[in-house]
DRENDO-653117 format. One record per residue (C-alpha): x, y, z. Coordinates in steps of 0.25 Angstrom, whole numbers, plus 5000, padded with zeros to 4 digits. Last residue first. Layout:
BEGIN
XYZ ...
REM end
This chain:
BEGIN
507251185110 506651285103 506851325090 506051435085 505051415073 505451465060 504751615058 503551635049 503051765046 501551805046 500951815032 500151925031 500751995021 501751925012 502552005003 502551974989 503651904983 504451954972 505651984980 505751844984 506051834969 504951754961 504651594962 504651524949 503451474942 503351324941 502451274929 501851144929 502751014924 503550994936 502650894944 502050834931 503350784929 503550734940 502250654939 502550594926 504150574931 503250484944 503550494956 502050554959 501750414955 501950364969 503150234969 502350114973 502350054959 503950074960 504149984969 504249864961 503849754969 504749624971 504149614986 505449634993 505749734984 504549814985 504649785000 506049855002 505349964993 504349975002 505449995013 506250095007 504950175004 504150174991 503450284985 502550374988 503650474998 502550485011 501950335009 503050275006 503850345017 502850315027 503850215035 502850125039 502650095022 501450115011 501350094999 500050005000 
REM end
């Protein structure tokens, strides 16, 4: 059920160590459990729109509004 304790398979969509382990074991290609989002059709998909570049810092508009954001102290 591409599945696996670890949770990788699940996370990444294809094949952990250990499913591969089993693959292998099992004399199954394990490929068939690779996600087609893997695919070269779907990578190209990906990067076939149009990408406008993002304009000088001096370009942006000013927030308003928009409280600042500091990183969190540390405290030990």
């Amino acid at each position: 059920d591409s599945t696996c304790t670890c949770g990788k398979f699940q996370s990444y969509k294809f094949p952990c160590l250990h499913a591969l382990a089993v693959c292998e074991k099992l004399k199954i290609n394990p490929l068939q459990y690779v996600d087609d989002c893997y695919s070269v059709e779907r990578y190209c998909k990906t990067y076939a729109a149009t990408f406008s570049p993002v304009p000088e810092v001096s370009a942006w508009p000013e927030a308003s509004g928009v409280p600042t954001l500091f990183p969190p102290s540390l405290r030990n």
